[in-house]
C-alpha positions as CSV (number, residue, x, y, z in Angstrom):
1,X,-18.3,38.0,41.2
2,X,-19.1,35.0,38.7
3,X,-18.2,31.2,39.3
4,X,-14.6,30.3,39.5
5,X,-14.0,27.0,37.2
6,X,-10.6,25.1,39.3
7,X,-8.4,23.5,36.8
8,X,-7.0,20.4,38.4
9,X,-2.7,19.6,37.4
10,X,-2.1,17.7,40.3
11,X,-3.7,15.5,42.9
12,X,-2.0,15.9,46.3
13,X,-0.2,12.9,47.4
14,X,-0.7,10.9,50.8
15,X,-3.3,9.2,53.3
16,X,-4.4,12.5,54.5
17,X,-5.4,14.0,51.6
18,X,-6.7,10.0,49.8
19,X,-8.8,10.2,53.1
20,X,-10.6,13.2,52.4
21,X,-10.7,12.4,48.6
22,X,-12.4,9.4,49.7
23,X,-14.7,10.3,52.4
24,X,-16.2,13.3,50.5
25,X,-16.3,12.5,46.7
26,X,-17.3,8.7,46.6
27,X,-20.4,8.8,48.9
28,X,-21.5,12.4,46.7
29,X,-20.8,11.2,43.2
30,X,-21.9,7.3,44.0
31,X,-19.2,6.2,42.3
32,X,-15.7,4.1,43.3
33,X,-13.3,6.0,43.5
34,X,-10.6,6.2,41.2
35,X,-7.7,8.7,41.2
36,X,-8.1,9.6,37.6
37,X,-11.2,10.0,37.9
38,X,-11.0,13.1,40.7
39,X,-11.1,15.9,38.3
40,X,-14.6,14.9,37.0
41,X,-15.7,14.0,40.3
42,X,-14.7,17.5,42.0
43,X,-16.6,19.2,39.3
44,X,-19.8,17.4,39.8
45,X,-19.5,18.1,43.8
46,X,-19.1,21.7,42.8
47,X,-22.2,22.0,40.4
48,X,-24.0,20.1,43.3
49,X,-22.4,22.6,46.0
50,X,-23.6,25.4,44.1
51,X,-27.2,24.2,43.4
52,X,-27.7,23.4,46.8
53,X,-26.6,27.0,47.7
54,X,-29.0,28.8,45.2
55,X,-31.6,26.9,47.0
56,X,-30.6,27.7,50.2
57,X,-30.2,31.3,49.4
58,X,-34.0,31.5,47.8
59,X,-35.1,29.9,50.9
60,X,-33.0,32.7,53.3
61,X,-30.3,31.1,54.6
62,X,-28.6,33.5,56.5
63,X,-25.2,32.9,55.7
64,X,-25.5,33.5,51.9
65,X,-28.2,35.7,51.4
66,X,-25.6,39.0,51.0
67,X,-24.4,38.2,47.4
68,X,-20.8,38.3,48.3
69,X,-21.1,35.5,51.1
70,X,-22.8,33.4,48.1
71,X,-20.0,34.1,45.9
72,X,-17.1,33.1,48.3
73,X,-19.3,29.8,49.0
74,X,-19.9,28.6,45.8
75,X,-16.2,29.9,44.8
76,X,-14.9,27.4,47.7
77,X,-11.3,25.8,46.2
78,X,-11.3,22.4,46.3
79,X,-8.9,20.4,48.6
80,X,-6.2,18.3,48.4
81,X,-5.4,18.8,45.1
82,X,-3.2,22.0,42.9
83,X,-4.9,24.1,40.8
84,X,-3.9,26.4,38.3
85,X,-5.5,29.4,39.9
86,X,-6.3,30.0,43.8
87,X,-9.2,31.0,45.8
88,X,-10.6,31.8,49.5
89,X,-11.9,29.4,51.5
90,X,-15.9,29.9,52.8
91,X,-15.3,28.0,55.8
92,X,-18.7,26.6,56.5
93,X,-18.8,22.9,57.7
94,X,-21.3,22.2,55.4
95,X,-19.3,23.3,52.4
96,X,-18.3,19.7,51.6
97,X,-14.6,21.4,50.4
98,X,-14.2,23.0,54.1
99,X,-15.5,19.9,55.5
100,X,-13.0,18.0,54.0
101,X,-10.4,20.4,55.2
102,X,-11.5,20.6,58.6
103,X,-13.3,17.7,59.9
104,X,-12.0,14.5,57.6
105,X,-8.8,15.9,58.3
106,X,-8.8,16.4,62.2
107,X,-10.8,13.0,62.2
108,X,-7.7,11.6,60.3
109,X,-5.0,13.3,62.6
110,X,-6.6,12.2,65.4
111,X,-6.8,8.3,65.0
112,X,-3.2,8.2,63.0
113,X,-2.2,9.5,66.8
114,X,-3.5,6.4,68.4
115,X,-2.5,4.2,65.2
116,X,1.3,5.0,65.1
117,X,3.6,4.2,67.5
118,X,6.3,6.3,68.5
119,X,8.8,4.7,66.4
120,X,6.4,5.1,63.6
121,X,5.0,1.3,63.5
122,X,1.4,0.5,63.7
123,X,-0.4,0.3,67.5
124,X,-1.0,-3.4,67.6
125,X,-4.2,-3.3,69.2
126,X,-5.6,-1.2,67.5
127,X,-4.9,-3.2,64.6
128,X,-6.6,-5.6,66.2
129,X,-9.6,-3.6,67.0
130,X,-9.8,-2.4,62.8
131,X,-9.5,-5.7,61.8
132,X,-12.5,-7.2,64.4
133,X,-14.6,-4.4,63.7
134,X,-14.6,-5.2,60.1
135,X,-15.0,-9.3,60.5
136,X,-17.2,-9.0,63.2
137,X,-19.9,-6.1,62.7
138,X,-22.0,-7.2,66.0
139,X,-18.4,-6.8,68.2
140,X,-19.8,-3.4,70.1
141,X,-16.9,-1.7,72.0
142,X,-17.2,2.1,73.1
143,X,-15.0,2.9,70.5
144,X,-14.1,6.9,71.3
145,X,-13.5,5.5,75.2
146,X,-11.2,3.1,74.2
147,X,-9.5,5.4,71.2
148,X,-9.0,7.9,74.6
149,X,-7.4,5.8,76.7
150,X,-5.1,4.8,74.0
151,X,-4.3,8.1,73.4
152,X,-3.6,8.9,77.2
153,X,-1.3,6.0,77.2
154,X,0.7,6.8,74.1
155,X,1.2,10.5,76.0
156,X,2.5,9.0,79.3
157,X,5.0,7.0,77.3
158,X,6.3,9.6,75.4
């Protein structure tokens, strides 16, 4: 198996797929990110991707030293956007495709549960909580205790 090329027609609309967009491609390419610009940016994560994996693979990483497991990693689609052709997932959290998929977009499902109301407007305080964490860096709050009780609360009144 040689190296799929993805040919980008569409980017897939929404926060959930801007989120992963965002969290994956800006910090790897060091660059702002701009939606026309996702194409380009998609490719040089994959060339990355798949240099990283040749070294890991002369160094005897398990997972891709069979030559098939390399091929389905470095063949990985990328997310949240349509190609012209399709391919398998690898499904290894350091793929940063598959941790797109799976971790950026639990991490996103998860707060939008504690950010949206049940009528579909935005929580209040947790509005509140974005907006101090921003201004005020040195405000420390046990943010995943207080994201949890949320959540339990938002399940009781449901």
């Amino acid at each position: 198996m040689g190296n799929y090329d993805y040919t980008v027609t569409e980017l897939v609309k929404g926060y959930p797929s801007r989120a992963m967009r965002m969290a994956v491609l800006q910090p790897l390419c060091s660059r702002e990110f701009k939606d026309y610009d996702v194409p380009a940016m998609l490719e040089t994560v994959r060339k990355q991707w798949r240099a990283r994996l040749l070294n890991l693979n002369k160094l005897g990483w398990k997972a891709v030293e069979d030559d098939t497991d390399l091929s389905y990693a470095s063949n990985c689609p990328p997310f949240s956007v349509k190609t012209v052709n399709t391919g398998r997932t690898c499904n290894r959290r350091i793929c940063p495709f598959c941790w797109a998929r799976q971790v950026v977009s639990s991490t996103y499902d998860r707060l939008l549960e504690v950010l949206l109301l049940p009528d579909g407007g935005l929580n209040p305080e947790l509005m509140v909580i974005v907006t101090k964490r921003r201004v005020y860096r040195e405000y420390e709050t046990p943010w995943a205790e207080l994201i949890s009780k949320m959540q339990k609360r938002r399940r009781t009144e449901m």
